[in-house]
LORO-406852 format. One record per atom (N, C-alpha, C): x, z, y; residue in three letters. Coordinates in nm, 2 decimals. Example, Ala and Ser with C-alpha at 12.3 -4.5 7.8 and 13.67 -1.06 7.14 Angstrom:
<pts>
      x      z      y fidren
   1.32   0.78  -0.57    Ala
   1.23   0.78  -0.45    Ala
   1.32   0.78  -0.33    Ala
   1.28   0.71  -0.22    Ser
   1.37   0.71  -0.11    Ser
   1.29   0.79   0.00    Ser
</pts>
This chain:
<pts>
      x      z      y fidren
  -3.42   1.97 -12.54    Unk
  -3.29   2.04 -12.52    Unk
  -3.19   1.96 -12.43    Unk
  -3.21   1.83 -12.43    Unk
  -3.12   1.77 -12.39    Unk
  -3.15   1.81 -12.27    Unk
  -3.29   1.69 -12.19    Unk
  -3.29   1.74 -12.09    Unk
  -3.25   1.89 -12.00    Unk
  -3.26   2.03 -12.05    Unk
  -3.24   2.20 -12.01    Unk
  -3.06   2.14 -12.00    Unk
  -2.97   2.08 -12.04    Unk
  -2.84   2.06 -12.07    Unk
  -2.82   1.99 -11.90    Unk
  -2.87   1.88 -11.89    Unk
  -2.88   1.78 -11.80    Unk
  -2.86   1.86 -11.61    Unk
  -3.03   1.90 -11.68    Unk
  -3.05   1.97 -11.54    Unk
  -2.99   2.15 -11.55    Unk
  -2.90   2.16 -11.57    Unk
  -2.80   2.26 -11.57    Unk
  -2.69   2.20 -11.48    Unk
  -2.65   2.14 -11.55    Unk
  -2.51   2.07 -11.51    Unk
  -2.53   2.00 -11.36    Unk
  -2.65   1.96 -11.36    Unk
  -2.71   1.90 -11.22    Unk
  -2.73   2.03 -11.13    Unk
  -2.79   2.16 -11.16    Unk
  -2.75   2.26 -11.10    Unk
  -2.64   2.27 -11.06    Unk
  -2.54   2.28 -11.17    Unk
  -2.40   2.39 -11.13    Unk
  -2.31   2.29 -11.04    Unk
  -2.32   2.14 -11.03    Unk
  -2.25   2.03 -10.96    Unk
  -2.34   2.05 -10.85    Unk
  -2.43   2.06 -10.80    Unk
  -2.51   2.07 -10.66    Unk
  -2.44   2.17 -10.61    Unk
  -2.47   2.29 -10.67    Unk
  -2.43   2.38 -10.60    Unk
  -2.27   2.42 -10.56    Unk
  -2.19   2.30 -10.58    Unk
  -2.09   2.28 -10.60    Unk
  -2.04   2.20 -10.45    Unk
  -2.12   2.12 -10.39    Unk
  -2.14   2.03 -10.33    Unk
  -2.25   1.98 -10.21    Unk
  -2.26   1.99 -10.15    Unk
  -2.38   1.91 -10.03    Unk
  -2.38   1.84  -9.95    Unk
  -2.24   1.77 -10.01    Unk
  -2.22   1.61  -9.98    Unk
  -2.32   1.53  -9.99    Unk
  -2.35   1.45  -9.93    Unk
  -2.44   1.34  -9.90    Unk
  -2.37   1.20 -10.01    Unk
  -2.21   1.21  -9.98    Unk
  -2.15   1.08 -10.10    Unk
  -2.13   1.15 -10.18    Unk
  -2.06   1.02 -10.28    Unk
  -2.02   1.06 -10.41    Unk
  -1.89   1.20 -10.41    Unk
  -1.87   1.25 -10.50    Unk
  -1.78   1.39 -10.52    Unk
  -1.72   1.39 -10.66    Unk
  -1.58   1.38 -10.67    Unk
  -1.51   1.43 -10.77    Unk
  -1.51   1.57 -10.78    Unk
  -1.51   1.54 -10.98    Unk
  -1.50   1.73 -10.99    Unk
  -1.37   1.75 -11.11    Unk
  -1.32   1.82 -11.11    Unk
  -1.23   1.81 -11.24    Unk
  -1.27   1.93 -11.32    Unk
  -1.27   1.91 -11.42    Unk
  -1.36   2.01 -11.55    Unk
  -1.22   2.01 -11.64    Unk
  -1.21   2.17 -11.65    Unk
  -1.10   2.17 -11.75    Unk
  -1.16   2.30 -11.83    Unk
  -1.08   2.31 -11.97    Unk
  -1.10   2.46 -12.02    Unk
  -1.02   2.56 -12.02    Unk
  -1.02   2.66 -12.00    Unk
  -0.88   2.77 -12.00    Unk
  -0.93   2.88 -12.10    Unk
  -0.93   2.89 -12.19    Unk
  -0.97   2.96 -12.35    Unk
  -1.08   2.94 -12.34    Unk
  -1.17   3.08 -12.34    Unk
  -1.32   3.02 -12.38    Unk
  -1.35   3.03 -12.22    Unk
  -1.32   2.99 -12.15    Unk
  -1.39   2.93 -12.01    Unk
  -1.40   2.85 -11.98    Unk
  -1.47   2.74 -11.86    Unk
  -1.50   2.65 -11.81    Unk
  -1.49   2.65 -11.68    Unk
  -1.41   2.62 -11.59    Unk
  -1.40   2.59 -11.44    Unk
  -1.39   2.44 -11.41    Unk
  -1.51   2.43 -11.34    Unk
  -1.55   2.31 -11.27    Unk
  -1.54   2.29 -11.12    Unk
  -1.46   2.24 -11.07    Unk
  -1.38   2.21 -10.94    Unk
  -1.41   2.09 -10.87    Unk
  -1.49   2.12 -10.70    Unk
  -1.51   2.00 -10.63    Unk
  -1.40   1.94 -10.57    Unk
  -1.29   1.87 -10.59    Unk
  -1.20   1.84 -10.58    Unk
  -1.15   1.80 -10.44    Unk
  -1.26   1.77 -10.35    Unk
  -1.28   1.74 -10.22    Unk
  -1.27   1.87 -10.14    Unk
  -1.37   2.00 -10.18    Unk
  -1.37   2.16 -10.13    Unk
  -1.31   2.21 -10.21    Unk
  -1.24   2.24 -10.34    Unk
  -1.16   2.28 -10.41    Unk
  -1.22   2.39 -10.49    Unk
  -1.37   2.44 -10.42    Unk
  -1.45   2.51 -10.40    Unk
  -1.51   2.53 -10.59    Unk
  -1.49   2.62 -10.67    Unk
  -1.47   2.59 -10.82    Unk
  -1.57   2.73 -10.87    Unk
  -1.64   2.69 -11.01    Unk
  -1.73   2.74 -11.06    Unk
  -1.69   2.77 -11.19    Unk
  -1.66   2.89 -11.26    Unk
  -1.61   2.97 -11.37    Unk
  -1.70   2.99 -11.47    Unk
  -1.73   2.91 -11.54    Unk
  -1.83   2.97 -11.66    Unk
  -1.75   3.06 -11.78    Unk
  -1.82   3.15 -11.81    Unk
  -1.72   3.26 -11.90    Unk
  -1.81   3.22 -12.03    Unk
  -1.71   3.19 -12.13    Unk
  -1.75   3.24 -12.23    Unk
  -1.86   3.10 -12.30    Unk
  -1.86   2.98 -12.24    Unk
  -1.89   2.86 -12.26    Unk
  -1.95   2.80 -12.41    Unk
  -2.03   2.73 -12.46    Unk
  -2.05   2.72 -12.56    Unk
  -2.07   2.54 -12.54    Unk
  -1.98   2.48 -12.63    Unk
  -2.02   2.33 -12.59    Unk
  -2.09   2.28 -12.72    Unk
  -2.20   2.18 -12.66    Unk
  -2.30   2.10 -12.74    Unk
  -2.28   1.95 -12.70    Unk
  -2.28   1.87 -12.81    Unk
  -2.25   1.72 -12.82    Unk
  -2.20   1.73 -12.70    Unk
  -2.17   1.60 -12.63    Unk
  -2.12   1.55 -12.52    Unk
  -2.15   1.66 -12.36    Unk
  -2.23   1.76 -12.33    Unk
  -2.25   1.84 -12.28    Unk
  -2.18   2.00 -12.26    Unk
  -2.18   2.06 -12.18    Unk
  -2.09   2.20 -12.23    Unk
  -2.17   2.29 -12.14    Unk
  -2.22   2.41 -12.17    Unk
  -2.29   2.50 -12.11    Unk
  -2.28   2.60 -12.17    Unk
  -2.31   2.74 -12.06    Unk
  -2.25   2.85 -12.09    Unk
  -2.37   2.91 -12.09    Unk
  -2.41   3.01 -12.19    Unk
  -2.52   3.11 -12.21    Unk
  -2.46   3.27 -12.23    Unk
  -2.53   3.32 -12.18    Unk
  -2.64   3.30 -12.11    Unk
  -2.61   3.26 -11.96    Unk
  -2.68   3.20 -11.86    Unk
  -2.64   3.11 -11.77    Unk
  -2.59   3.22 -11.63    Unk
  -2.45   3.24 -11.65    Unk
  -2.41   3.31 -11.52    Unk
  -2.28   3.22 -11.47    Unk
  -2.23   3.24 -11.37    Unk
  -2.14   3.21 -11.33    Unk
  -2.10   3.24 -11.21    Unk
  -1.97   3.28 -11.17    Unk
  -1.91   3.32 -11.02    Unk
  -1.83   3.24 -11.01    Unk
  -1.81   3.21 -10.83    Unk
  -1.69   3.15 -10.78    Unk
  -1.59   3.18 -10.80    Unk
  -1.47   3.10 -10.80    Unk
  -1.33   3.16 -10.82    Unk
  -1.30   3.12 -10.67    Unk
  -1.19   3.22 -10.62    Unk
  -1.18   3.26 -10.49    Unk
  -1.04   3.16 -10.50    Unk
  -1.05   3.08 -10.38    Unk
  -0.94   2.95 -10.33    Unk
  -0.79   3.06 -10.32    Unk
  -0.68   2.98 -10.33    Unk
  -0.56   3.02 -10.31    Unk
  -0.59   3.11 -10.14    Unk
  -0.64   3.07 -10.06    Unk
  -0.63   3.12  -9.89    Unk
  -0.73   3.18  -9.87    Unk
  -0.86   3.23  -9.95    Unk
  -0.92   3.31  -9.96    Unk
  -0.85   3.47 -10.02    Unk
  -0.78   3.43 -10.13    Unk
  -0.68   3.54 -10.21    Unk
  -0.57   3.60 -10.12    Unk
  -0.53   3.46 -10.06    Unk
  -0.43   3.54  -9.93    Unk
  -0.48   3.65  -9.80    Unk
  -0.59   3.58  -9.80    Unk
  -0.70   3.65  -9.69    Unk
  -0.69   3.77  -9.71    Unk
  -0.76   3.75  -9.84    Unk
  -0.75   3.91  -9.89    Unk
  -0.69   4.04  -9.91    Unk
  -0.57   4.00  -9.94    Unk
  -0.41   4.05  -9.94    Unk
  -0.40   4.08  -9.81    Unk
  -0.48   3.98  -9.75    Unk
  -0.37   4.08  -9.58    Unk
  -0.45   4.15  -9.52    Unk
  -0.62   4.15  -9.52    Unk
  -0.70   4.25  -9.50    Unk
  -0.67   4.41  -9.56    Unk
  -0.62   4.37  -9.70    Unk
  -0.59   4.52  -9.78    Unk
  -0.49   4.58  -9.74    Unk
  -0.37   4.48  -9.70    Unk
  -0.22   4.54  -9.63    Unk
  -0.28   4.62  -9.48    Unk
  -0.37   4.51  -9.38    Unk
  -0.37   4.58  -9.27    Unk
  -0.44   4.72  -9.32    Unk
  -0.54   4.69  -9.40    Unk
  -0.60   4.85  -9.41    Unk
  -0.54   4.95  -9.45    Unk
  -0.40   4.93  -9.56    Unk
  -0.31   5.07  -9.58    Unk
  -0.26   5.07  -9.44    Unk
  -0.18   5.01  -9.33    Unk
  -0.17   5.04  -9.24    Unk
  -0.22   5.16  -9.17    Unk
  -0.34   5.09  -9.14    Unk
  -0.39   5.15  -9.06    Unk
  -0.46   5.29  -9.11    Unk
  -0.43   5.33  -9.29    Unk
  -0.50   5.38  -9.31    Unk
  -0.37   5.51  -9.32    Unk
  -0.25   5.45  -9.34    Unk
  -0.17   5.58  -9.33    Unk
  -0.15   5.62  -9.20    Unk
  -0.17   5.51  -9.06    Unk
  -0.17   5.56  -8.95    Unk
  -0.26   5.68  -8.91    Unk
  -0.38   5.70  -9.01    Unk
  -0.47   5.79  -8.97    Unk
  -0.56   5.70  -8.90    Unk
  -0.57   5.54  -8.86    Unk
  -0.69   5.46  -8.79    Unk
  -0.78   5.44  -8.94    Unk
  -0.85   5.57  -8.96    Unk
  -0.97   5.50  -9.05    Unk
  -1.04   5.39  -9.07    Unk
  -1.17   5.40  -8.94    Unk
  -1.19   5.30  -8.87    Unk
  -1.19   5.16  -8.90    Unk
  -1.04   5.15  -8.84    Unk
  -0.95   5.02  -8.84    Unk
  -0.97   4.95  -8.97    Unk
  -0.91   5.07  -9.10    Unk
  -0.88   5.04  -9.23    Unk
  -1.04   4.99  -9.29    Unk
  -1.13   5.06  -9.25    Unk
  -1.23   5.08  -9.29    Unk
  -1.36   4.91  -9.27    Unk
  -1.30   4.89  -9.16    Unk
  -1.32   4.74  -9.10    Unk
  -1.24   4.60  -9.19    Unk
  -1.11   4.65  -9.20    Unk
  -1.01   4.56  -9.24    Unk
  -1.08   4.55  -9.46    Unk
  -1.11   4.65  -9.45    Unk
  -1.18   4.65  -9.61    Unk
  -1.32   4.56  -9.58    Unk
  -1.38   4.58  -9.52    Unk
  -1.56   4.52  -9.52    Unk
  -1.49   4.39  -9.51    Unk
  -1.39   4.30  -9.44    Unk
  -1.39   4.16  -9.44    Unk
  -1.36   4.19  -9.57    Unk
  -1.21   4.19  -9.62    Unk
  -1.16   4.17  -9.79    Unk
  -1.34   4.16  -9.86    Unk
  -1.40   4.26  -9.83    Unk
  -1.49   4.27  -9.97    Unk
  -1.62   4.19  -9.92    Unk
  -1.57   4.15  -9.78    Unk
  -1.68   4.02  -9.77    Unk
  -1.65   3.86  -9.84    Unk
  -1.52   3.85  -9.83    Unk
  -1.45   3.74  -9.93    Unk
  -1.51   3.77 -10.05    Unk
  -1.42   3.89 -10.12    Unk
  -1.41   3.89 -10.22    Unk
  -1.48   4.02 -10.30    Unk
  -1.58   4.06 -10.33    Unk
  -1.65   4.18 -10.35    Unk
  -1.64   4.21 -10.45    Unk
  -1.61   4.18 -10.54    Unk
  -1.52   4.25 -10.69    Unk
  -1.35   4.26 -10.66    Unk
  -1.34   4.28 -10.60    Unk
  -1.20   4.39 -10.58    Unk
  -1.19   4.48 -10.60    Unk
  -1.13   4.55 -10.72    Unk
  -1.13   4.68 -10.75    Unk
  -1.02   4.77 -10.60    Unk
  -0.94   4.71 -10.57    Unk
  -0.85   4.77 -10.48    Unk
  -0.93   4.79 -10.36    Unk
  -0.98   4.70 -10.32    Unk
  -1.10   4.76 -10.22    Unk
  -1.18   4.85 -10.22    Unk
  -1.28   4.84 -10.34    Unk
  -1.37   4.95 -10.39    Unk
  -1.30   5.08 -10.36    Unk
  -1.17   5.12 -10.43    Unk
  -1.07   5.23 -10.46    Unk
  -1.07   5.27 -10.31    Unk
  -0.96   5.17 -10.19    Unk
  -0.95   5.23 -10.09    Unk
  -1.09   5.27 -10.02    Unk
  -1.23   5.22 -10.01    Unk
  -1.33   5.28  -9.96    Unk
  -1.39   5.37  -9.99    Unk
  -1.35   5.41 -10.13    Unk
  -1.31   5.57 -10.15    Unk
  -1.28   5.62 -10.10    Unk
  -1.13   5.65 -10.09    Unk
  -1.03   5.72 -10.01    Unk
  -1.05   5.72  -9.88    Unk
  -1.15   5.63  -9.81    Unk
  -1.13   5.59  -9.68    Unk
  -1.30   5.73  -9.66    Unk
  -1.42   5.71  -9.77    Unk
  -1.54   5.76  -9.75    Unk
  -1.52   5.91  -9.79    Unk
  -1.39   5.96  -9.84    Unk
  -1.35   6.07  -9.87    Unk
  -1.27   6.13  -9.78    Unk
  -1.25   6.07  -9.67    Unk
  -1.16   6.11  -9.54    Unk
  -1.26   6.12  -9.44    Unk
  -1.39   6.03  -9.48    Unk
  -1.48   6.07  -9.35    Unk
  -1.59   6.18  -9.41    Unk
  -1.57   6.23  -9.51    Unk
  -1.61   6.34  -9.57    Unk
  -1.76   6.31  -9.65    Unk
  -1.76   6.23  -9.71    Unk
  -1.91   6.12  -9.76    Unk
  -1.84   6.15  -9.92    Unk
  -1.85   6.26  -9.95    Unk
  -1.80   6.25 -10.12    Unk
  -1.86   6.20 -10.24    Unk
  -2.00   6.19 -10.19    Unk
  -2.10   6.12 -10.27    Unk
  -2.07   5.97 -10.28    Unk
  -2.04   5.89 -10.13    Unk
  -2.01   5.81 -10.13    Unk
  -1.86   5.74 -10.17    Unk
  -1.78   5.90 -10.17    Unk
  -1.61   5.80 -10.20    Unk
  -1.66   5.79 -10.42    Unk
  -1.74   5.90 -10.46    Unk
  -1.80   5.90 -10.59    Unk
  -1.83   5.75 -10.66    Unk
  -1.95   5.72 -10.53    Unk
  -1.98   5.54 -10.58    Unk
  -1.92   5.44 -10.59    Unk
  -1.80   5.45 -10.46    Unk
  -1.69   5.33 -10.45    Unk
  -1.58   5.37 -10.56    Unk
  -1.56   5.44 -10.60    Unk
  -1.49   5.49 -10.73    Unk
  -1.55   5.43 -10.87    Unk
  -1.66   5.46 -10.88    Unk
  -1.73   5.43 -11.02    Unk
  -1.79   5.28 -11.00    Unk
  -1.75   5.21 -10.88    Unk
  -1.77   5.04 -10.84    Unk
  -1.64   5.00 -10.90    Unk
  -1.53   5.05 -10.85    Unk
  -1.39   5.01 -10.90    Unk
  -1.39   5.04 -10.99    Unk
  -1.38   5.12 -11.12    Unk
  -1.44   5.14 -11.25    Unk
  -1.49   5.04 -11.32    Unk
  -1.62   4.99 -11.27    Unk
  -1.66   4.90 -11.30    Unk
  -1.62   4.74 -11.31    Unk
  -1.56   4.70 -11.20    Unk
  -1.45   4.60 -11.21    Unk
  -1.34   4.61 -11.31    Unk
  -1.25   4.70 -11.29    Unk
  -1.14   4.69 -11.37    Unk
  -1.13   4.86 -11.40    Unk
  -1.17   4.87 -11.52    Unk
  -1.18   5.00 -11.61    Unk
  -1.07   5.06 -11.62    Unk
  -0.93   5.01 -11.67    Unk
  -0.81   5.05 -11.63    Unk
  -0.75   5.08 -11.53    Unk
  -0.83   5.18 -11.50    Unk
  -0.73   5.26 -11.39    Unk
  -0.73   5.46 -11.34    Unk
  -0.61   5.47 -11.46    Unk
  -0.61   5.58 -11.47    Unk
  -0.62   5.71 -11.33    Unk
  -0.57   5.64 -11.21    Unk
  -0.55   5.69 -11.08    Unk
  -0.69   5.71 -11.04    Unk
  -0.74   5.66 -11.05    Unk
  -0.89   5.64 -11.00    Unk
  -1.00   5.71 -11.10    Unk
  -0.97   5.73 -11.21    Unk
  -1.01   5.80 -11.34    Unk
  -1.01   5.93 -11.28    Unk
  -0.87   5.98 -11.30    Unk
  -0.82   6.09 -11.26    Unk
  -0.92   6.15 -11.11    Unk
  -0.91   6.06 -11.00    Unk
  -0.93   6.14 -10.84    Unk
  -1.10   6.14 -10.91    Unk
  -1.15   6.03 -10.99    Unk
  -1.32   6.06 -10.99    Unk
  -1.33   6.17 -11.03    Unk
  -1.29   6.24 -11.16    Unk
  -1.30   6.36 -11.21    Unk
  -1.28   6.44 -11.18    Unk
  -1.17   6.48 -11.07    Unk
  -1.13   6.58 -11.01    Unk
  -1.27   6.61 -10.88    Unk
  -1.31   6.50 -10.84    Unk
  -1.42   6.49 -10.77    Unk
  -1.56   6.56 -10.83    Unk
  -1.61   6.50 -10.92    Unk
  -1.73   6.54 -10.98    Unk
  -1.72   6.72 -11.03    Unk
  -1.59   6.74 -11.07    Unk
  -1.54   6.89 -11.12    Unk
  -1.56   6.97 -11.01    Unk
  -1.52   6.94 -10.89    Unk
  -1.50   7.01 -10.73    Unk
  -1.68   7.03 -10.69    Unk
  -1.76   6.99 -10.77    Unk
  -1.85   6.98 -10.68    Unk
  -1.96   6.93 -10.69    Unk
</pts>
């Protein structure tokens, strides 16, 4: 057991890193999570839900996602801003483009998901504004706006 402990951790710090030298990480807890941070790339790994054993700490079942850097998050924000722009300008398109970067950063964005709805329901793909709806759903369940236009959707049709 020890060893499966070892070479976990030896995983999650590689994949962390592909430095050739040595690499600081800072390992902290924030309730029941674990974010492990290459302190050099900043570049940080989220274990949800963590279970610690003797001197070791691992999370089961074995998942984990990046947490997106402060200037990745900003990235993001301004992709979404240009895309309402462009999207109340009527440049679809534009908006439609300015979403695929955001959700190439960051692809659990419910706000993205939502606008390529509205954006695949403007280019008349109702099936598809359907999916990007029940994507955003999926991310963050709370959201009665989005609740609301799905139903009104599925009812229409």
């Amino acid at each position: 057991m020890r060893l499966k402990k070892c070479l976990l951790l030896i995983i999650v710090f590689s994949s962390l890193s592909s430095a050739k030298e040595p690499v600081s990480y800072d390992v902290k807890e924030e309730g029941k999570h674990l974010i492990i941070t290459n302190l050099k790339t900043s570049k940080s790994v989220v274990f949800k839900n963590y279970k610690r054993y003797d001197n070791f700490t691992i999370k089961l079942p074995f998942e984990f996602e990046e947490e997106l850097s402060a200037a990745q998050k900003k990235l993001v924000a301004r992709h979404i801003a240009d895309a309402k722009v462009f999207f109340a300008s009527g440049q679809y398109s534009k908006a439609w483009n300015s979403l695929t970067k955001a959700e190439g950063i960051d692809g659990k964005n419910p706000e993205v998901k939502t606008m390529k709805g509205s954006l695949q329901l403007q280019f008349g793909n109702k099936k598809e504004a359907i999916k990007y709806y029940k994507d955003s759903l999926l991310i963050k369940p709370d959201q009665p706006e989005v609740r609301k236009q799905l139903k009104n959707l599925k009812s229409n049709g």
